[in-house]
C-alpha positions as CSV (number, residue, x, y, z in Angstrom):
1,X,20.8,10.8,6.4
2,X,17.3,9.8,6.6
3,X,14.6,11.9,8.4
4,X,13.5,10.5,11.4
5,X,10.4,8.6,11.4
6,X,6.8,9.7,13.3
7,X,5.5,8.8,16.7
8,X,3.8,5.7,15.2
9,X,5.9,5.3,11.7
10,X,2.3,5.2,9.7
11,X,-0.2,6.9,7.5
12,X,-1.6,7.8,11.2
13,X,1.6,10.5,11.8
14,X,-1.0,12.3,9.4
15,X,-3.2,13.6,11.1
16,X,-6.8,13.6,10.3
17,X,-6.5,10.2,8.3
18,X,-7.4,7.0,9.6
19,X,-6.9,3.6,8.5
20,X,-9.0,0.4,8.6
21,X,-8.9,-3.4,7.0
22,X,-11.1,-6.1,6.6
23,X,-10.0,-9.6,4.7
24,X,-11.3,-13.2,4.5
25,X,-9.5,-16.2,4.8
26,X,-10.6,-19.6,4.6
27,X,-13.3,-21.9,2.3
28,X,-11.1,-21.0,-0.9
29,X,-10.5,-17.4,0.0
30,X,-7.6,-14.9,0.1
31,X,-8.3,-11.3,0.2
32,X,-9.1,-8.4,1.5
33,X,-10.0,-4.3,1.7
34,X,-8.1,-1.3,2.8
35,X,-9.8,2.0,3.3
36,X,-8.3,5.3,4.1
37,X,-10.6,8.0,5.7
38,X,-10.5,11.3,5.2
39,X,-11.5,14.1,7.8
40,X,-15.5,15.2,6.7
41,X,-14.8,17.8,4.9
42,X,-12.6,16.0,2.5
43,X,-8.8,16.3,1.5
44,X,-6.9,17.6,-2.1
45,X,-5.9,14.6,-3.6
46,X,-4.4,13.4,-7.1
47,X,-3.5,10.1,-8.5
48,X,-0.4,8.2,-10.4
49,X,-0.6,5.5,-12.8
50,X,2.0,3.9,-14.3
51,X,1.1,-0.1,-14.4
52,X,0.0,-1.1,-17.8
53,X,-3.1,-3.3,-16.4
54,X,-4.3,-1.0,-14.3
55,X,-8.0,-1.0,-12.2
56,X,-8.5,2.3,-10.9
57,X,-11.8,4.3,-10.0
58,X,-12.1,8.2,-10.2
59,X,-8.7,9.0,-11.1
60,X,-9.8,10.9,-13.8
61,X,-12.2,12.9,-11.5
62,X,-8.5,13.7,-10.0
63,X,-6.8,15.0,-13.0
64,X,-6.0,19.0,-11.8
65,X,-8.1,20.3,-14.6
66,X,-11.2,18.8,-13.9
67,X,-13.9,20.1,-10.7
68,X,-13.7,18.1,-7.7
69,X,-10.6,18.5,-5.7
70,X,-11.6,16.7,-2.2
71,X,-11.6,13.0,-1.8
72,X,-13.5,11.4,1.3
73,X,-12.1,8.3,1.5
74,X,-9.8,6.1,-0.5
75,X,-10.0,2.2,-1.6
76,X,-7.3,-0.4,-1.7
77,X,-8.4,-3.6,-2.7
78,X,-7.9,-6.9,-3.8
79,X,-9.8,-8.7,-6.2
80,X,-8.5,-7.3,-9.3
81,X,-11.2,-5.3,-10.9
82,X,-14.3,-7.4,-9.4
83,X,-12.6,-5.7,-5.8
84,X,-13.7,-2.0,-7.0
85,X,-17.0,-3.0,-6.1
86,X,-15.6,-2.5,-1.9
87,X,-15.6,1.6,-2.9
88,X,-19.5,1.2,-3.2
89,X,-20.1,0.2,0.4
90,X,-17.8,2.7,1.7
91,X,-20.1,5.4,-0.7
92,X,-23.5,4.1,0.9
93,X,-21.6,4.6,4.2
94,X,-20.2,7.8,3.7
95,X,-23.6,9.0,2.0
96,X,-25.5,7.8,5.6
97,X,-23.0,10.1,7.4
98,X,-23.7,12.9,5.0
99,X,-20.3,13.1,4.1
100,X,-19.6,13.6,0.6
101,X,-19.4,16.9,-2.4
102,X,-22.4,18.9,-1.9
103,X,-24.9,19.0,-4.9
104,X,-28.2,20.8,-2.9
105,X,-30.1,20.8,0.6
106,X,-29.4,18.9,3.3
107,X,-27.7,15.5,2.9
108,X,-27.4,15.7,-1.4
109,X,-24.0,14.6,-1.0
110,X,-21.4,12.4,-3.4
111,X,-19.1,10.9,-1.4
112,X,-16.3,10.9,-3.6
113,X,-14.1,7.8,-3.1
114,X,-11.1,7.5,-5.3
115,X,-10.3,3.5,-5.7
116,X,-7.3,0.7,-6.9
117,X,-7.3,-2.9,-7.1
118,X,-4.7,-5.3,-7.4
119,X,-4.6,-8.7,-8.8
120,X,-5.0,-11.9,-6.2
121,X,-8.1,-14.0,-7.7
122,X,-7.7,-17.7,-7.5
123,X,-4.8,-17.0,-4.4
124,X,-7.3,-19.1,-2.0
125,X,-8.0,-21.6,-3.9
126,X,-11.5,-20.2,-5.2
127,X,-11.3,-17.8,-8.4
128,X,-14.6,-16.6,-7.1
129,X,-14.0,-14.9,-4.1
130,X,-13.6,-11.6,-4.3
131,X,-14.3,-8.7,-2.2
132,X,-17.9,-6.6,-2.4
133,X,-19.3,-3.6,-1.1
134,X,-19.8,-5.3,2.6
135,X,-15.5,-5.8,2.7
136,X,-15.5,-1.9,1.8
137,X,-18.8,-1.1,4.6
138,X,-16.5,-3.3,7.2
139,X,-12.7,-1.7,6.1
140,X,-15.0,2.1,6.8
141,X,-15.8,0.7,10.7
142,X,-12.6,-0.1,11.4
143,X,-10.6,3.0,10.2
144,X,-13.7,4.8,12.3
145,X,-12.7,2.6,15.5
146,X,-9.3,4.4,15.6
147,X,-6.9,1.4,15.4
148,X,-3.5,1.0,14.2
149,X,-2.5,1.2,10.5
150,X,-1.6,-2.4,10.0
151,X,1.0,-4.2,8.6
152,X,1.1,-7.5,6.7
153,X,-1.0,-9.6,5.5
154,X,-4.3,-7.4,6.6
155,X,-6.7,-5.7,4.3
156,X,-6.1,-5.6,0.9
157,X,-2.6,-7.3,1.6
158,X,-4.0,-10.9,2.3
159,X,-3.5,-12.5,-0.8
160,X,-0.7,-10.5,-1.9
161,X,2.9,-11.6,-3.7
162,X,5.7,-10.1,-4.7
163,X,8.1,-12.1,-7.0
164,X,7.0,-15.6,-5.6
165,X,7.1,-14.2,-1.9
166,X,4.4,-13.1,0.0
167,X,3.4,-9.9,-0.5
168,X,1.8,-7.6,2.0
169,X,0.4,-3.8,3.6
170,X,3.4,-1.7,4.9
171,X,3.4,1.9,6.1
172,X,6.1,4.2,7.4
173,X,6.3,8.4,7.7
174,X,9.2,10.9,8.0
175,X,9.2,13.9,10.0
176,X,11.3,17.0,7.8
177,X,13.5,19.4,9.0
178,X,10.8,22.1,8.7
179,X,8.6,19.9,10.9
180,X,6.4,18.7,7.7
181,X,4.8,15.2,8.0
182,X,5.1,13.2,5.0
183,X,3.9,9.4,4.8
184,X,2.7,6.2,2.5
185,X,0.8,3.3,3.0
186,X,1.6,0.7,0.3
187,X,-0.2,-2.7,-0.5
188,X,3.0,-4.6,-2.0
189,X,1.9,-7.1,-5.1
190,X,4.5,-7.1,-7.3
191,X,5.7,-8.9,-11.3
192,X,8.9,-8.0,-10.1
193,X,10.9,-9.0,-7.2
194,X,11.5,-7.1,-4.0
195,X,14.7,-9.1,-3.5
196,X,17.9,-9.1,-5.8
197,X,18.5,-12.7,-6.8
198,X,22.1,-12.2,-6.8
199,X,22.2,-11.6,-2.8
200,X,19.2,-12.1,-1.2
201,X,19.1,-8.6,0.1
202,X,16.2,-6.6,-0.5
203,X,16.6,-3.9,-2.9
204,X,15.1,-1.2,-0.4
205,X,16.7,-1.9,2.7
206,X,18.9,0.5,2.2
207,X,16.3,3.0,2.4
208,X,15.7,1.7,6.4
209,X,15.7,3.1,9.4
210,X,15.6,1.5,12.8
211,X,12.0,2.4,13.5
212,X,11.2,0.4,10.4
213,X,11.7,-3.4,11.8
214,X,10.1,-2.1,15.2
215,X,6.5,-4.5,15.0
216,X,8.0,-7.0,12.7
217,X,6.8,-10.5,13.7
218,X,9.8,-12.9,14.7
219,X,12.7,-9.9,13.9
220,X,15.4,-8.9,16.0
221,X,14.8,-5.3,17.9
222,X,16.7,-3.2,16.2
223,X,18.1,-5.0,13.3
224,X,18.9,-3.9,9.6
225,X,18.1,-6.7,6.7
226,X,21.4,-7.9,5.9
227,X,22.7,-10.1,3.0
228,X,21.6,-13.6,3.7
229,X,23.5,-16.8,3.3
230,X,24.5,-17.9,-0.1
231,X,23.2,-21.5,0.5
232,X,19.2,-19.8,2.0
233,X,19.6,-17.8,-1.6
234,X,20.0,-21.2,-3.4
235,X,17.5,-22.9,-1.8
236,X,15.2,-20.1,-2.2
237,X,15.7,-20.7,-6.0
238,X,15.1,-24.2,-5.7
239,X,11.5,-23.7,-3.8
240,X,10.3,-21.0,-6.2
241,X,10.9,-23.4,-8.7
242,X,9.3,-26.2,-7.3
243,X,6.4,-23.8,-6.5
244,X,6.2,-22.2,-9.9
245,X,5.7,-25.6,-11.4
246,X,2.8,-26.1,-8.9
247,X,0.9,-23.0,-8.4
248,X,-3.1,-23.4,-10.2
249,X,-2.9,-19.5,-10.5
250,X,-1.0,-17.2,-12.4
251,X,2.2,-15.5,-11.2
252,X,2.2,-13.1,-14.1
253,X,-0.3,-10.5,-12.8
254,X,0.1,-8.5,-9.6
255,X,-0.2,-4.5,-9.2
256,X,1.2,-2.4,-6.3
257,X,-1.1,0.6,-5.0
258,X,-1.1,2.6,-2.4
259,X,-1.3,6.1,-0.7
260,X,1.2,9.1,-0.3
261,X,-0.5,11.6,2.5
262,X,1.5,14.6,4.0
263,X,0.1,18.1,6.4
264,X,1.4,20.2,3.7
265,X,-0.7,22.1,2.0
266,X,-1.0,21.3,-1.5
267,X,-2.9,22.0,-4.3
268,X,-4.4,19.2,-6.9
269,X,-1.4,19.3,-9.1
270,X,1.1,19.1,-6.6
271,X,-0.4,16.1,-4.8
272,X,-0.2,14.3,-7.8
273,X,3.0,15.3,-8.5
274,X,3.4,13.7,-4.8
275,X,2.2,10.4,-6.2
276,X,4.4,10.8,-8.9
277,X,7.7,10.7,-6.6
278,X,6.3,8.0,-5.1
279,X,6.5,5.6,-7.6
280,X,10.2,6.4,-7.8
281,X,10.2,4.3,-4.0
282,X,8.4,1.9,-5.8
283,X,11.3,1.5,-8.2
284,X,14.1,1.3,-5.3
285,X,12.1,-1.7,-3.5
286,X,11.1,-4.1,-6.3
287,X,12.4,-5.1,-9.8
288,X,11.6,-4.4,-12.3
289,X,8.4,-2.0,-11.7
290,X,5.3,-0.8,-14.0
291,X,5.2,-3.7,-15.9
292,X,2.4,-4.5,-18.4
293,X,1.2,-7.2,-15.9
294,X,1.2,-4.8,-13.2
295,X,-1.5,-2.0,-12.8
296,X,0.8,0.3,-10.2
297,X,-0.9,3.4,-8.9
298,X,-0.9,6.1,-5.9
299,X,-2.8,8.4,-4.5
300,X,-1.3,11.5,-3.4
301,X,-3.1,13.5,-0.2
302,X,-3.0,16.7,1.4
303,X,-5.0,17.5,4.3
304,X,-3.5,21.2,4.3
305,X,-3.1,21.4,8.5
306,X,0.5,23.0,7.9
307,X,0.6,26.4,5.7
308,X,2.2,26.0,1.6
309,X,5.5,24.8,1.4
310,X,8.1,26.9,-0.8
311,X,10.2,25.9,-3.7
312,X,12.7,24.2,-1.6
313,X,10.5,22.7,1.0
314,X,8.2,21.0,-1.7
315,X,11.3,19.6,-2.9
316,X,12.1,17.8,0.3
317,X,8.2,16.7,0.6
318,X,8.7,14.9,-2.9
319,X,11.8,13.5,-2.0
320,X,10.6,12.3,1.5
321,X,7.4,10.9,-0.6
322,X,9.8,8.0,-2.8
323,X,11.5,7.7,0.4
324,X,8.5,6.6,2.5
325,X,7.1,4.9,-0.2
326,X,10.2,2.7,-0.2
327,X,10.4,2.3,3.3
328,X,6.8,1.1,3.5
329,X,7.1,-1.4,0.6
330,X,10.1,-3.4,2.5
331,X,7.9,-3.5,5.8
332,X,5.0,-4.7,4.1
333,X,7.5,-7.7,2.6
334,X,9.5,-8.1,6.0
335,X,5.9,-8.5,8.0
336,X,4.1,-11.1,5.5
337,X,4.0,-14.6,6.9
338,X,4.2,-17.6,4.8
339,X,1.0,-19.3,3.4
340,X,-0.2,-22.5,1.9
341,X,-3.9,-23.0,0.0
342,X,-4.9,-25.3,-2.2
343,X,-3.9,-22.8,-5.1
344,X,-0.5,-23.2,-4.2
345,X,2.7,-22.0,-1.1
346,X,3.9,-18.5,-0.7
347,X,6.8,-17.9,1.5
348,X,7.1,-15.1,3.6
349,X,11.0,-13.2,3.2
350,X,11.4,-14.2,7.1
351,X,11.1,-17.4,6.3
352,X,13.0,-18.0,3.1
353,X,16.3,-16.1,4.5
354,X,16.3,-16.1,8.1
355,X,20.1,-15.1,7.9
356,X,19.2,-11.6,6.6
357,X,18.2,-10.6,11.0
358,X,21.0,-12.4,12.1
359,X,22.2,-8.9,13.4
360,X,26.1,-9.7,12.8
């Protein structure tokens, strides 16, 4: 049985940690920014990564050996490596607020924000358009505005795939027995597929619970993902096909990042060891996972408001950690809506097997 999801089913059940997005669409582009923003003072944090092509920023700084142990904001971006540019506007940002590791007086602070990219050049029809410091700046005021976490094709989602689908941002939590809150937020851009071409059923549904289709565009209250009909499967085949042949950019290069966040209180090395379980929801929701085309990597948080979980209690954190993760991953594919740019048609799951919420 599956813990029970938080009040909002987000990276939000966490508290302290807020959430914000800013994309552009149109004139040839596709893409976007996530940010998540840490309380002032900074959570623990570590990093994951297990994609051979990654573009990552800081993760080093992470590792449990090294000095800093606080992160004040974390970057999810498109763009593929041009993208880790957005982390520099939220820095200037942060560094205005005075929000950052303190090196002397008074407002000598390093904001230190912790960054991944995924791969979505060319998605829009223009190579060149890529996010920059102002998507990051703009990403910072909206997770300061207080909104919802997002789901879709928002933020560093926009020009996202997965397998020839759309891709997108999803985000669920679980509440533990011992009341511990435990939730991801997941930019889905996969090599691999999040569907098993034999069915049509997504590889993580599974993992679902009925809080997870609650917000879903166009889906039936309530309703599981359920094997669609053999004849939307084939015709699915036939129109990535026909879309392969056609697409100006290539469908060999994605990358799936994201961030694990619980109240626990963990130190550096268990928080990555958090990211590290999350990757194994990663592997439940697409096929196959950590390719060399794909640069996959998570962030692990801890903001620390609960007291240190024992042995057994950190066990159930890791486990709740893959299960959010997958969880996350199949609401980011169920919310992505179709697209069409001069680069080429991405179909959102909705779309390509409407059978699967036929609820029977």
């Amino acid at each position: 049985m599956h813990p029970a999801a938080g009040p909002t089913n987000s990276l939000l059940d966490v508290g302290g940690l807020g959430v914000g997005h800013h994309q552009r669409v149109g004139d040839g582009s596709l893409t976007g920014t996530t940010v998540v923003l840490c309380p002032p003072e900074g959570v623990v944090a570590g990093a994951d990564v297990r994609g051979g092509a990654p573009g990552t920023r800081e993760t080093d700084l992470l590792d449990p050996r090294n000095l800093v142990e606080r992160v004040h904001a974390v970057v999810l971006s498109g763009g593929s490596a041009f993208g880790l540019a957005a982390a520099d506007g939220v820095m200037r940002e942060l560094y205005a607020r005075g929000r950052g590791f303190p090196m002397g007086g008074p407002g000598e602070v390093v904001p230190i924000v912790p960054a991944a990219v995924c791969f979505d050049l060319g998605r829009g029809g223009d190579f060149g358009s890529f996010p920059d410091a102002s998507f990051g700046a703009r990403a910072l005021a909206d997770a300061e505005s207080g909104g919802v976490a997002g789901l879709g094709n928002v933020g560093a989602g926009t020009g996202t795939q997965v397998g020839g689908l759309r891709g997108g941002v999803g985000t669920a939590s679980a509440v533990l027995p011992d009341g511990t809150t435990v939730a991801a937020l997941v930019v889905v851009n996969a090599v691999g597929s999040a569907v098993d071409l034999g069915t049509g059923e997504l590889w993580g549904a599974r993992h679902l619970v009925e809080a997870d289709v609650r917000g879903i565009p166009g889906w039936p209250e309530g309703v599981l993902p359920a094997r669609p009909d053999p004849a939307e499967l084939e015709a699915a085949r036939r129109a990535a096909e026909e879309a392969n042949a056609t697409s100006r950019v290539p469908r060999s290069l994605a990358t799936t990042i994201g961030v694990v966040a619980t109240d626990a209180m963990l130190a550096p090395a268990q928080c990555s060891r958090l990211a590290t379980s999350g990757h194994d929801g990663m592997a439940r929701a697409v096929n196959p996972i950590h390719t060399m085309f794909d640069g996959d990597a998570l962030f692990g948080l801890s903001t620390g408001a609960r007291g240190v979980p024992d042995v057994a209690g950190f066990h159930a954190l890791l486990h709740g950690a893959g299960e959010v993760v997958t969880r996350a991953m199949v609401r980011g594919v169920l919310a992505a809506e179709s697209m069409t740019t001069p680069a080429g048609s991405w179909r959102g799951y909705r779309d390509a097997f409407p059978s699967a919420g036929r609820g029977d």
